[in-house]
Backbone as CSV, one residue per row, in Angstrom:
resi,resn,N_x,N_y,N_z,CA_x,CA_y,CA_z,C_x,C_y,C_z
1,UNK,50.724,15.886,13.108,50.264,17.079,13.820,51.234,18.222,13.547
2,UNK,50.685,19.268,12.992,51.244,20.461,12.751,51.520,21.639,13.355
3,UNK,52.813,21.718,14.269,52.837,23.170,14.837,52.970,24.530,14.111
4,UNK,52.050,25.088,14.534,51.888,26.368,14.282,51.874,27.623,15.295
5,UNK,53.168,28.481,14.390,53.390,29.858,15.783,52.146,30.916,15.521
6,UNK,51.577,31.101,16.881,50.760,31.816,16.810,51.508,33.698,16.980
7,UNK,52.141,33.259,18.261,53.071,34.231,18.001,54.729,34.166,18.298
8,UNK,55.348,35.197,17.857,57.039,35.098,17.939,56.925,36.252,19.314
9,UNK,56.533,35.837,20.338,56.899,36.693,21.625,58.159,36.862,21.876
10,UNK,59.207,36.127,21.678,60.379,36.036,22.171,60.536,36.200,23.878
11,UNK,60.129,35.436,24.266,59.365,35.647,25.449,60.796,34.744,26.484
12,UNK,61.465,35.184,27.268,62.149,34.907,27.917,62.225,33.794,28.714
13,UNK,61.265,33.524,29.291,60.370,32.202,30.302,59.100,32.454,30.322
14,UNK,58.407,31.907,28.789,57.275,32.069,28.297,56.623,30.522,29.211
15,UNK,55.620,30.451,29.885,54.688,29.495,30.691,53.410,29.512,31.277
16,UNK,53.336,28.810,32.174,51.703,28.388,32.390,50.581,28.941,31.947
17,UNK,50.165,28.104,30.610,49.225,28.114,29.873,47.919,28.158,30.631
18,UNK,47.098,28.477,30.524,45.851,28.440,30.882,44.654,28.480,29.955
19,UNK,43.711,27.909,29.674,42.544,28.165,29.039,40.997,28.176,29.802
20,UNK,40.647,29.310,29.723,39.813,29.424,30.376,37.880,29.496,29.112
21,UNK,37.432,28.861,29.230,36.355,28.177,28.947,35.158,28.978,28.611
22,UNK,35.275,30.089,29.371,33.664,30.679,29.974,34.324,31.410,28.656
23,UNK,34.891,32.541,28.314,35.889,33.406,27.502,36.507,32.893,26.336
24,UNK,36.658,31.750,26.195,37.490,31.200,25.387,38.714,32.095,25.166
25,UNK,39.668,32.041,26.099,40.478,33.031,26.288,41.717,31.707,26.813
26,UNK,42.703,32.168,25.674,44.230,31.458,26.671,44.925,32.642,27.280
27,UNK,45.539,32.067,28.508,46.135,32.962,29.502,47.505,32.182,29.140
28,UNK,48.151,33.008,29.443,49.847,32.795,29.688,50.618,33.833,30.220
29,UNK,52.015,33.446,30.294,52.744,34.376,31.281,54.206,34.427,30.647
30,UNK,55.113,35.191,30.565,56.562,35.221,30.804,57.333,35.962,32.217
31,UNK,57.481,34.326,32.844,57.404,34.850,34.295,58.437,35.756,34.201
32,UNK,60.003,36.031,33.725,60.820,37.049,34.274,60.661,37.815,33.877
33,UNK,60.106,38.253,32.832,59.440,39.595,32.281,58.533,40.293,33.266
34,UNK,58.007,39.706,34.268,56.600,39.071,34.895,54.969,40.390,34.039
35,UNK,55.439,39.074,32.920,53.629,39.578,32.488,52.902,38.804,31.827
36,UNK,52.029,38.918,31.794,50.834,38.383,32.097,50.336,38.369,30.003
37,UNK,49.754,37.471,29.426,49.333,37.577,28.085,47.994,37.033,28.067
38,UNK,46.974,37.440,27.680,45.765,37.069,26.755,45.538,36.679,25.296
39,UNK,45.770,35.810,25.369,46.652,35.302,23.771,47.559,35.972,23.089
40,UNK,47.303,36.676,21.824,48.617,37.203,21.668,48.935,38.737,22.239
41,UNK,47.772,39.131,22.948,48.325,40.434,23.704,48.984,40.702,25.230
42,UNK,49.327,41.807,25.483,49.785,41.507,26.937,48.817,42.140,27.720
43,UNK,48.809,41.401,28.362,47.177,42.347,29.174,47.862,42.187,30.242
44,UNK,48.442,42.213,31.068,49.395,42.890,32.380,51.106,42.929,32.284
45,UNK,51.478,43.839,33.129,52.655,44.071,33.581,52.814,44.291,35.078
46,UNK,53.135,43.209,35.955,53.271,43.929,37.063,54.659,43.823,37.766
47,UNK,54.893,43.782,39.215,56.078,44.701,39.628,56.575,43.108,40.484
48,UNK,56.086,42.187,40.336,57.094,40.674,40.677,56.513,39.901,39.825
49,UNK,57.672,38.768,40.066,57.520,37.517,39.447,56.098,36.725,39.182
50,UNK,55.548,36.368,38.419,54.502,35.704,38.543,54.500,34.329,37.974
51,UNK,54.643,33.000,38.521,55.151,31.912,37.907,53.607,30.998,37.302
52,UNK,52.705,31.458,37.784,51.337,30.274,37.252,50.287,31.316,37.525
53,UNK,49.315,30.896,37.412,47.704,31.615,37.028,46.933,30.932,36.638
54,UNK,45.528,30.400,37.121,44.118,29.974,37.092,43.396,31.047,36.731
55,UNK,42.205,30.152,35.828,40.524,31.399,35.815,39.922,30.982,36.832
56,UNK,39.230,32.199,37.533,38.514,31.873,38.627,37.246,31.755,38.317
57,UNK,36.175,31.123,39.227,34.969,31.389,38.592,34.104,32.764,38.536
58,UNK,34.904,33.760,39.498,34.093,35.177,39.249,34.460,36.099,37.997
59,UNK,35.486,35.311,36.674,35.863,35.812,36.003,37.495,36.588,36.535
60,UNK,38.065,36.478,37.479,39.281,37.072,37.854,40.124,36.017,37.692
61,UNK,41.392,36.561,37.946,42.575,34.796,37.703,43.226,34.988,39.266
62,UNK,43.599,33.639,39.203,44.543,33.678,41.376,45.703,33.205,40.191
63,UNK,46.576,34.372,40.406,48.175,33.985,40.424,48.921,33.505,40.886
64,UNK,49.932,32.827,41.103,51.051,32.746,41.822,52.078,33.159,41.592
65,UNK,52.277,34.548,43.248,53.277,35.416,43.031,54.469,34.507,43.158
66,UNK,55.586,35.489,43.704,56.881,35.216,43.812,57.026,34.359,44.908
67,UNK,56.153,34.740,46.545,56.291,34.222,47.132,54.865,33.944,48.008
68,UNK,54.369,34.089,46.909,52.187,34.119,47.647,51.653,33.993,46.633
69,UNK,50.484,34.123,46.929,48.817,34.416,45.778,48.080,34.988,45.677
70,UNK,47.870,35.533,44.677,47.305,36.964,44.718,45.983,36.692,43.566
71,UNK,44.882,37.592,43.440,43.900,37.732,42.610,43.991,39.050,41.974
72,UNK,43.754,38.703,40.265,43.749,39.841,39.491,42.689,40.348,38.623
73,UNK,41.863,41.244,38.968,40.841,41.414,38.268,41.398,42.196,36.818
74,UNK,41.219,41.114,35.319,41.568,41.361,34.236,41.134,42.148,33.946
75,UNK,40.064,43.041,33.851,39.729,44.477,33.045,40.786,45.725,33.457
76,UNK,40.772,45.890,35.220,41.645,47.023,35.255,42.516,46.697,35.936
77,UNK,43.049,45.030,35.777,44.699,45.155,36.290,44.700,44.940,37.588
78,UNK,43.616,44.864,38.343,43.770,45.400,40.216,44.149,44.113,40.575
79,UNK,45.523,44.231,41.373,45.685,42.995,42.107,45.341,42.910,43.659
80,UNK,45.366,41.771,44.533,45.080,41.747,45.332,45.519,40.623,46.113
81,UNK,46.292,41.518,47.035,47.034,39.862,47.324,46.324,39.178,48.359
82,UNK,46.316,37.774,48.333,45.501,36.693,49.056,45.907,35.940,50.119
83,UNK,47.257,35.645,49.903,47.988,34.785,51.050,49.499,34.917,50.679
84,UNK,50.888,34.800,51.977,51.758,34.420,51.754,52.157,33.096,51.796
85,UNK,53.385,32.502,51.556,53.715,31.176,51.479,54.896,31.100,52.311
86,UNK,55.070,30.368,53.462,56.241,30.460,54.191,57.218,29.732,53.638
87,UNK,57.888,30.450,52.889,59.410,30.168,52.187,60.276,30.793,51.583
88,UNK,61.771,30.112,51.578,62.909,30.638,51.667,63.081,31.869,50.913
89,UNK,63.485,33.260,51.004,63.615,33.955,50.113,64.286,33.729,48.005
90,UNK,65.121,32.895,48.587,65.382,32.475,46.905,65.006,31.352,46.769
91,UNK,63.774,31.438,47.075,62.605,30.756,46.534,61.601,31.533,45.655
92,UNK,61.170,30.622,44.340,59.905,31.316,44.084,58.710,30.162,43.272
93,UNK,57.592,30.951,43.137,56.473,29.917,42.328,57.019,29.883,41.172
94,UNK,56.652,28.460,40.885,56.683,28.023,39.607,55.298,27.760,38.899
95,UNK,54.975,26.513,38.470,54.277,25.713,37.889,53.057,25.677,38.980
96,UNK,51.790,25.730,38.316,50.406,25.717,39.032,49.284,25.495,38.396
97,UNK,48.579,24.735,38.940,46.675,24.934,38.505,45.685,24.574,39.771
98,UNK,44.467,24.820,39.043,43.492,24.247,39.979,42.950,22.929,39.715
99,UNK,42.707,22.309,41.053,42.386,20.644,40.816,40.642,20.428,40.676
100,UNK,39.903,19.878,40.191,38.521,19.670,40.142,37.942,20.081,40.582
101,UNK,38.346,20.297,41.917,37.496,20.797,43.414,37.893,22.459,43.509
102,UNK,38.262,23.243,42.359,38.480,24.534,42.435,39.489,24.847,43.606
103,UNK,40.858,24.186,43.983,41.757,24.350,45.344,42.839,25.030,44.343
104,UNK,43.815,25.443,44.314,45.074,26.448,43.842,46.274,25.352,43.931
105,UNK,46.349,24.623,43.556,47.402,23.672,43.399,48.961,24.550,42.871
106,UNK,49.982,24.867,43.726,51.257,24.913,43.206,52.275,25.104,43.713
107,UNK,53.651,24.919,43.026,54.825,24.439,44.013,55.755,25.802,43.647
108,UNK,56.832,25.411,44.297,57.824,26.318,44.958,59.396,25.695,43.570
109,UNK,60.296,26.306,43.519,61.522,26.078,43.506,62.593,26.880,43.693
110,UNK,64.008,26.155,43.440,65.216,26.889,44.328,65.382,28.053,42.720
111,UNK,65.848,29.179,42.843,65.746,29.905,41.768,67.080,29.760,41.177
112,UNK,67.846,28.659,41.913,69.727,28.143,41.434,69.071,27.564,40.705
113,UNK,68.005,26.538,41.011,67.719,25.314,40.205,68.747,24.419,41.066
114,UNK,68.885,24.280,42.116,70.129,23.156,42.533,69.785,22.200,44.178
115,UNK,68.874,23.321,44.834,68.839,22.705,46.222,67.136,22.105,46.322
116,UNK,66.925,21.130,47.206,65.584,20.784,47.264,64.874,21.422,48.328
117,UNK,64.623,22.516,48.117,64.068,23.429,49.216,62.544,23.859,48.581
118,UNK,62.669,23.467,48.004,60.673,24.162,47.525,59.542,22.851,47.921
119,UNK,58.410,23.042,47.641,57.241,22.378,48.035,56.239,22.714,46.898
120,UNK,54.934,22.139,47.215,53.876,21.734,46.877,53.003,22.497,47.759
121,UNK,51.817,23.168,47.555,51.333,24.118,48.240,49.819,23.591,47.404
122,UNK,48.631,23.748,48.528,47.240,23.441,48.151,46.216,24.239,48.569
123,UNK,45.751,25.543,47.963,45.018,26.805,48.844,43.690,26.616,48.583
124,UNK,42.873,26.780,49.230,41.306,26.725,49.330,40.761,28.184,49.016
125,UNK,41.292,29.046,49.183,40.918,29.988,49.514,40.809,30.773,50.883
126,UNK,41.250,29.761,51.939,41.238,30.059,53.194,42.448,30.044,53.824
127,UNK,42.966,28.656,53.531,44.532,28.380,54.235,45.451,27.785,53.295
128,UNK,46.242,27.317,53.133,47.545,26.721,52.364,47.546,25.877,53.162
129,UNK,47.680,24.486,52.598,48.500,23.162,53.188,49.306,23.056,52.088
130,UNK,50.161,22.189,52.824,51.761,21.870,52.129,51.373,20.258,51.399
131,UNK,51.604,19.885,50.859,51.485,18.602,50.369,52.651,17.494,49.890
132,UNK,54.214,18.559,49.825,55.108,17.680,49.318,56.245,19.040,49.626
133,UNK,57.077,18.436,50.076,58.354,19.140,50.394,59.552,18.507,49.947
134,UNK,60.488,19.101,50.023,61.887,18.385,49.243,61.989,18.653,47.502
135,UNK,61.270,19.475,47.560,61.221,20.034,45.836,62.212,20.309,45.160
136,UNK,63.179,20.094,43.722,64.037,21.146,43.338,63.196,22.255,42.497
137,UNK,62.585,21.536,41.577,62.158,22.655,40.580,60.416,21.692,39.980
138,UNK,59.405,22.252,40.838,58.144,22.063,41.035,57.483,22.135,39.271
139,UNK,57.145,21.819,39.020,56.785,21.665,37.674,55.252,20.872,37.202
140,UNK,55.331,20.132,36.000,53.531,19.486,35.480,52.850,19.007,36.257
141,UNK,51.570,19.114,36.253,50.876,18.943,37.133,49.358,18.277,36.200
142,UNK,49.042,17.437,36.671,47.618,17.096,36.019,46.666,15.938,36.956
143,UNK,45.628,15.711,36.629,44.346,14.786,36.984,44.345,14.026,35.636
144,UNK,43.973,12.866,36.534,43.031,11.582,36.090,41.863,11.913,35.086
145,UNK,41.456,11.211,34.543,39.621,11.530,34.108,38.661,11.133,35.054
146,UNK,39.301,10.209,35.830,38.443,9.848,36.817,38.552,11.155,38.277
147,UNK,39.579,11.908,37.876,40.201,12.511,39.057,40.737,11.922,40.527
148,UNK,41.045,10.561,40.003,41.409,9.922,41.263,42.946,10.105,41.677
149,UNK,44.061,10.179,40.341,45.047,10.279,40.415,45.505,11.858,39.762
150,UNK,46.634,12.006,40.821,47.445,13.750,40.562,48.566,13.324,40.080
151,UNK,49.050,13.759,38.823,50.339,13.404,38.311,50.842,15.055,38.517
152,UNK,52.653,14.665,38.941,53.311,15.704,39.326,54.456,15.888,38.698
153,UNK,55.192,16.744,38.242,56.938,16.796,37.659,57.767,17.324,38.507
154,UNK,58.895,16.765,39.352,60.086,17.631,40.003,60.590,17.489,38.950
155,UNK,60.757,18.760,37.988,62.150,18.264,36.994,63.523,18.015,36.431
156,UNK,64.527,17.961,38.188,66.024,17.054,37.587,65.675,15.457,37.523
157,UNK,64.181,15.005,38.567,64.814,13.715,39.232,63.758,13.017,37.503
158,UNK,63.192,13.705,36.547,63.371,13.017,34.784,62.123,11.909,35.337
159,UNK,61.331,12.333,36.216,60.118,11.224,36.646,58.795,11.773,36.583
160,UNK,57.461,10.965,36.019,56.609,12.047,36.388,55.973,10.831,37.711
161,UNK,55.678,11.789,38.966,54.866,10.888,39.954,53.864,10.730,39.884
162,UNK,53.248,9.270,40.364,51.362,9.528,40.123,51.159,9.606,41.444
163,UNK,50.186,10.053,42.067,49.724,10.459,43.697,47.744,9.553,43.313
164,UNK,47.730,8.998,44.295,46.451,8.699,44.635,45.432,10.219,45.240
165,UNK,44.726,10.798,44.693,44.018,11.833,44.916,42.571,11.869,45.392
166,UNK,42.608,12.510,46.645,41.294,12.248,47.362,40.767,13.938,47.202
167,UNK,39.607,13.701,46.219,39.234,14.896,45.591,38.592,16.176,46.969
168,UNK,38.064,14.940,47.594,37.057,15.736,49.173,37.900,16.542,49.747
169,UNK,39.193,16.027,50.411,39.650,16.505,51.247,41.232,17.122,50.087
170,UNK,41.484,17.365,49.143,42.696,17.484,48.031,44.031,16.871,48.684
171,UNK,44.322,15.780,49.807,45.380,15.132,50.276,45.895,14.478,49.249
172,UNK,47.270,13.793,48.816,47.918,12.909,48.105,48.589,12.042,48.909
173,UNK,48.413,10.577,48.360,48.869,9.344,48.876,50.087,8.661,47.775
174,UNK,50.543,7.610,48.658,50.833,6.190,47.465,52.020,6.804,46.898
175,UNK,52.449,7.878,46.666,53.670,7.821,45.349,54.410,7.136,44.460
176,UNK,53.975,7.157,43.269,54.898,6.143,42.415,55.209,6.592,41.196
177,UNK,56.104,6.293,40.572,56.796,6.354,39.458,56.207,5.944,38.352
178,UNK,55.186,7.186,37.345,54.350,6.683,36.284,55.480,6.128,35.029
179,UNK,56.076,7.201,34.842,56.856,7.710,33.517,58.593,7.788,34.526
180,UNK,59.359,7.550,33.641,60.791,8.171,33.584,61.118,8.583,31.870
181,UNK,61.790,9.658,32.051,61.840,10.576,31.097,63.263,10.458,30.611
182,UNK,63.613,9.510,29.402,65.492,9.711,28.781,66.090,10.847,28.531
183,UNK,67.019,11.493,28.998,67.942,12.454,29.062,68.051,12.730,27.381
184,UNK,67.711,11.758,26.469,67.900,12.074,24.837,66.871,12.940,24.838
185,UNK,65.311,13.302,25.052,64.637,13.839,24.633,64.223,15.526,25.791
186,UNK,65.050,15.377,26.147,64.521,16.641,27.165,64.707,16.732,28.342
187,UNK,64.002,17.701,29.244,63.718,17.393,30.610,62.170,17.609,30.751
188,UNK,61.485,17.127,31.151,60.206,17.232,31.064,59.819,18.338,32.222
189,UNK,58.914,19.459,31.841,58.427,20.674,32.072,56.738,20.523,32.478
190,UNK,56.460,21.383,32.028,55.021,21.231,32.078,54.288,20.515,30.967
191,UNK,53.060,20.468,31.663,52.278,18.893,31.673,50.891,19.403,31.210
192,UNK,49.766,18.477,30.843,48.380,18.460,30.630,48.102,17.132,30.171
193,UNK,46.862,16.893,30.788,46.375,15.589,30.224,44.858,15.486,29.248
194,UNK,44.545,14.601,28.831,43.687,13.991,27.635,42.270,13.487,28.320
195,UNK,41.185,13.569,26.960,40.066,12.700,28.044,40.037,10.981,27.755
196,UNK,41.537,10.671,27.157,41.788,8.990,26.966,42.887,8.647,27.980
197,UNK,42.787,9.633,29.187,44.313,9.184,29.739,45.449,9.949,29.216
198,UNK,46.084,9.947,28.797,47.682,10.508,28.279,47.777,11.566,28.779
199,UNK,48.856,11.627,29.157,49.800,12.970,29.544,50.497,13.453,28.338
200,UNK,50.754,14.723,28.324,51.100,15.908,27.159,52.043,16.700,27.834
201,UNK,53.326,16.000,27.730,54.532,16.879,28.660,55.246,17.606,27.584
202,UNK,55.648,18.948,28.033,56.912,20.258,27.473,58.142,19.616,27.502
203,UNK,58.755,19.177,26.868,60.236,19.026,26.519,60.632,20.270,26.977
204,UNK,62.133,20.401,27.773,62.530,21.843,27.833,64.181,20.912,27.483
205,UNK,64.823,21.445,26.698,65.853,21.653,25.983,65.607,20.566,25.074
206,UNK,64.605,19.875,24.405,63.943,19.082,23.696,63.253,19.384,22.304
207,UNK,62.695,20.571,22.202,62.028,20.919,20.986,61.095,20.476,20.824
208,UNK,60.167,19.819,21.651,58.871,18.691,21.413,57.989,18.648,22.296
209,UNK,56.607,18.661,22.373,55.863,17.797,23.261,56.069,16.599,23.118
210,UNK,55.620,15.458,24.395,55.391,14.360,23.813,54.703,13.433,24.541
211,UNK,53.479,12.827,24.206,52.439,12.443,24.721,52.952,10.447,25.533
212,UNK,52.515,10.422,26.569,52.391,9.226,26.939,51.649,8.619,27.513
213,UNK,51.521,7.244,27.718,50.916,6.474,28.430,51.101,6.114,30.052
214,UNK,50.377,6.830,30.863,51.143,7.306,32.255,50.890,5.482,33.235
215,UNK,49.869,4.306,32.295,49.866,3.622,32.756,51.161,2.364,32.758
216,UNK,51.177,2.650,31.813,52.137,1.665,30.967,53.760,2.227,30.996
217,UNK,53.537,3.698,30.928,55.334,4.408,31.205,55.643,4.672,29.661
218,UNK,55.113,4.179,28.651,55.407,4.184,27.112,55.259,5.750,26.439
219,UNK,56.063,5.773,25.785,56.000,7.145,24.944,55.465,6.658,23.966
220,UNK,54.088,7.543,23.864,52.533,7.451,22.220,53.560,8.391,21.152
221,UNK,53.810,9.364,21.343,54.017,10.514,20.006,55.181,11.707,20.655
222,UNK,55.458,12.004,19.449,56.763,13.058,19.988,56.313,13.961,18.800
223,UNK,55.801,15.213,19.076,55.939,16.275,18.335,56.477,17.629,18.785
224,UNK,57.445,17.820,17.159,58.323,18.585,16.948,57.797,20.031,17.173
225,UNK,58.789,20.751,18.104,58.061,22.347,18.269,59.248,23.023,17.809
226,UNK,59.507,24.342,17.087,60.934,24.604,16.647,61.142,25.532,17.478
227,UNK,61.363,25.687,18.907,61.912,26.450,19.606,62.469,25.281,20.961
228,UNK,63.943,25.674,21.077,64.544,24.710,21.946,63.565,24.119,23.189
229,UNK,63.625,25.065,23.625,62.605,25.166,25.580,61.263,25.223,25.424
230,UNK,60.779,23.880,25.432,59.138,23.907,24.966,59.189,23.924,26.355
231,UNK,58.344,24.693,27.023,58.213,25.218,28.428,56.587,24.586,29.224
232,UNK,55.713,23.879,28.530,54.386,23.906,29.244,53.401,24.016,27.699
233,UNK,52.381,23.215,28.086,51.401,23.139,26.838,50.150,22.609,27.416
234,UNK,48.762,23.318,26.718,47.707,22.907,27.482,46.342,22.829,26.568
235,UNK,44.960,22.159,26.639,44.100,22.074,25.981,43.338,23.428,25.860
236,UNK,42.900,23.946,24.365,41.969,24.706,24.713,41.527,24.241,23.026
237,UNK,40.451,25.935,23.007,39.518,25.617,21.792,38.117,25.264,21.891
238,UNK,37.672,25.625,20.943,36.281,25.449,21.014,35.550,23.680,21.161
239,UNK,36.794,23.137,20.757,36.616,21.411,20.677,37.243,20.993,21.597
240,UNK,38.190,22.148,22.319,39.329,21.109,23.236,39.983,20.233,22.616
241,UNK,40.456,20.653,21.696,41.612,19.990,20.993,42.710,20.504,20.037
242,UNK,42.986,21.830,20.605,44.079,22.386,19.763,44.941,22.604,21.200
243,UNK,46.403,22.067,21.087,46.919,22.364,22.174,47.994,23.795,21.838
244,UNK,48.165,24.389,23.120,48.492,25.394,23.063,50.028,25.196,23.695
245,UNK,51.131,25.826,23.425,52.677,25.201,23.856,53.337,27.087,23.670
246,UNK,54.028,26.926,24.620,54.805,27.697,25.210,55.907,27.600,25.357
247,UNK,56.809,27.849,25.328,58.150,28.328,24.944,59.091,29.373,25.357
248,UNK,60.287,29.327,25.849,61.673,30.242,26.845,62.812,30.107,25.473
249,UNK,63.894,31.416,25.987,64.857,31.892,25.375,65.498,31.846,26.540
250,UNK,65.378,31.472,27.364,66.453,31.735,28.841,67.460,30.570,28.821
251,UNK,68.698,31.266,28.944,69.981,30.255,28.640,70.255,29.820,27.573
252,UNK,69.871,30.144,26.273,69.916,29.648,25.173,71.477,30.705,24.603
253,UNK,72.052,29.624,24.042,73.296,30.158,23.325,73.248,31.115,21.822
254,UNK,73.672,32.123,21.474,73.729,32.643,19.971,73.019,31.435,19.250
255,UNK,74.734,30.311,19.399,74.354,29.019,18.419,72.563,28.402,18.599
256,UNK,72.390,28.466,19.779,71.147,27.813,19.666,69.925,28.420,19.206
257,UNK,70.173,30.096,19.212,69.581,30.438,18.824,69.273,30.986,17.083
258,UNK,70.297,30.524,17.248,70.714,30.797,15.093,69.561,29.367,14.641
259,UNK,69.787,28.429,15.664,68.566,27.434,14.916,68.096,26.963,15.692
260,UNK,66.959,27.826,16.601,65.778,27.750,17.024,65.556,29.218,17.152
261,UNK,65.124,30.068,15.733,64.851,31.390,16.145,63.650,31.668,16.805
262,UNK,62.994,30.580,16.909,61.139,31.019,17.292,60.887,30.817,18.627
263,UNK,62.291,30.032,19.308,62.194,30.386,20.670,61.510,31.299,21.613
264,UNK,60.709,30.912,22.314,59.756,32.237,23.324,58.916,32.562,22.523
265,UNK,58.231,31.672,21.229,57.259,31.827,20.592,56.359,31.040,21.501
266,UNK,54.757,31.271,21.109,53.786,30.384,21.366,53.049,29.518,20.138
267,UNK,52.898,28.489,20.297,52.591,27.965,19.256,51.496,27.147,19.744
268,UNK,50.493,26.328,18.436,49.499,25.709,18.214,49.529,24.569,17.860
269,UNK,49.005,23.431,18.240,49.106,22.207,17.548,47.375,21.819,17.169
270,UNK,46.727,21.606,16.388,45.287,21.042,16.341,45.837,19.512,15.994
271,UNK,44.945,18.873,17.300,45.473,17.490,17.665,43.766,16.776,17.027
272,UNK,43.961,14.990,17.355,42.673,14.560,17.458,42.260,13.962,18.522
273,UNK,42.743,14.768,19.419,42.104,14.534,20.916,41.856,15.401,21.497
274,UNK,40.606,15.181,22.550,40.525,16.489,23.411,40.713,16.520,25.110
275,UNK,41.204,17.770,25.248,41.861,18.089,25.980,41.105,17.922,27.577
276,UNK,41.622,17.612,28.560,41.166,18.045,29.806,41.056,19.480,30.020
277,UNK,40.102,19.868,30.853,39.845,21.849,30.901,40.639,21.990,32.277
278,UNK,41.207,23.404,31.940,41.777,24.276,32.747,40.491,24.373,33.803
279,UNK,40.864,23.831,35.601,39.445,23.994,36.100,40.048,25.119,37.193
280,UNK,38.747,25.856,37.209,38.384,27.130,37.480,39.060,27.378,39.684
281,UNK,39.188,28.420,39.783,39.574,28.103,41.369,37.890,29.236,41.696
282,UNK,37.927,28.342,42.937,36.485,28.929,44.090,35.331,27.944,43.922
C-alpha cells in the first residue's frame, strides 16, 4: 500500500478526518491553527480551537469547540453555537464523531497532556451525557459492523478499549482491553475501522498507520507514512477504500524535521478494503 501526499499543509495539529458521503467531500482540521479544510482547501478560519467535526445530515458540520459544540453552515462560514460542556478551563476537545444513531460522540483532554481531567461526552442534539471520565488525552474512536461494540483511545495508558454499545439508548458497558499498543511503534492517536472488523490506528511519533485485529489484540499491517505524527486517518472515496491520514508538526525537533519534511502533510493510501462511513449527526 502506497502513501501518497495529497497535500504538504504543514499543518501544525493537522486532525479529525471526516468524510462525508452525500458530497464526497473530506473534512479536516488543524486544530491550533483552528481551521477548518475541505480537502486541499481551507474553507474556514475561525476565532477558537476546534478539535473534531461531523457531516450533518442538513448538509452543515457540528464541531467541537474548545469547550462546546457548535454548527457550521459550510457555504458562508455561519457558526452557531449549540451547547457548552462543563469543564475545566485548560481543558479542551479533542478527538470526535458520530455513532450510527447520528449522537456527537467526543472527549475532552488536559491541554498539559498530564492530568486525567477530561471525559467522554455524548450529545443528541438536546443534552450532553458524560459517558467516561478520568480522561488524559481522549482520542480514536470507532464502531463494530455490527455496531454493538465502541472502541475508544486514552492515549498515554497505549490501550485501545472495547465498550459494549447499546445503539438505542448510546450508553457504554463492560470495558476491556482490545489492543495494547508497544511503545516501539508509536502512541496510538486516532482511529477508524473496516467492514471486516479491523481497526486503522494513527501512529503519533510513529510514522505509520497500522491496522489490527481488535479481537485477537494482533497487529495485521504497519504502513509507512513519511511524516513523524500520523495524527488520525479515515475511510473515504467513491469505493470506501482510499484511506485518508493526517498528520502534526507540533513538537517536532529541526532534526526531526530534516527527515520527516512532509510532516502536517495529508496523505492517501488506496487500500483493498473498505472503509466504515463517517456517520452523519441528527
Amino acid at each position: 500500500m502506497k502513501t501518497e501526499l495529497l497535500l504538504d499543509a504543514k499543518a501544525t495539529l493537522g486532525e479529525g478526518p471526516a468524510w462525508d458521503a452525500k458530497t464526497q467531500t473530506l473534512y479536516w482540521l488543524d486544530i491550533l491553527e483552528k481551521r477548518i479544510y475541505s480537502g486541499t482547501r481551507i474553507l474556514a478560519e475561525l476565532d477558537d480551537l476546534i478539535g473534531c467535526l461531523a457531516p450533518c445530515k442538513n448538509g452543515n458540520l457540528i464541531l467541537g469547540m474548545r469547550l462546546g459544540f457548535a454548527d457550521l453552515e459550510p457555504d458562508s462560514a455561519q457558526l452557531t453555537f449549540l451547547t457548552p460542556l462543563d469543564e475545566l478551563p485548560t481543558n479542551r476537545v479533542n478527538d470526535g464523531k458520530c455513532d450510527p444513531a447520528g449522537r456527537f460522540i467526543a472527549g475532552t483532554m488536559d491541554m498539559n497532556e498530564k492530568d486525567p481531567n477530561g471525559g467522554l461526552y455524548s450529545f443528541d442534539g438536546k443534552q450532553v451525557t458524560t459517558l467516561l471520565s478520568g480522561v488524559t488525552i481522549s482520542n480514536g474512536l470507532a464502531w463494530s459492523v455490527d455496531y454493538k461494540t465502541f472502541y475508544y483511545i486514552d492515549t498515554p495508558t497505549r490501550e485501545v478499549k472495547a465498550f459494549d454499545y447499546d445503539l438505542a439508548t448510546g450508553q457504554i458497558a463492560n470495558p476491556r482491553v482490545a489492543i495494547y499498543v508497544p511503545e516501539s511503534i508509536g502512541w496510538p492517536d486516532g482511529m477508524t475501522s473496516d467492514t471486516d472488523g479491523n481497526l486503522w490506528i494513527a501512529m503519533w511519533g510513529g510514522a505509520q498507520v497500522t491496522k489490527w485485529n481488535p479481537y485477537t489484540g494482533k497487529l495485521l499491517e504497519q504502513i509507512p507514512v513519511p511524516a513523524l505524527h500520523t495524527s488520525a486517518c479515515v475511510f473515504g472515496g467513491k469505493d470506501m477504500n482510499e484511506l485518508y491520514i493526517t498528520s502534526a508538526r507540533k513538537g517536532m525537533s529541526e532534526a526531526d524535521l530534516k527527515k520527516y519534511p512532509l510532516s502536517g502533510g495529508l496523505f492517501k493510501v488506496i487500500t483493498n478494503f473498505e472503509g466504515m462511513p463517517t456517520f452523519e449527526f441528527g
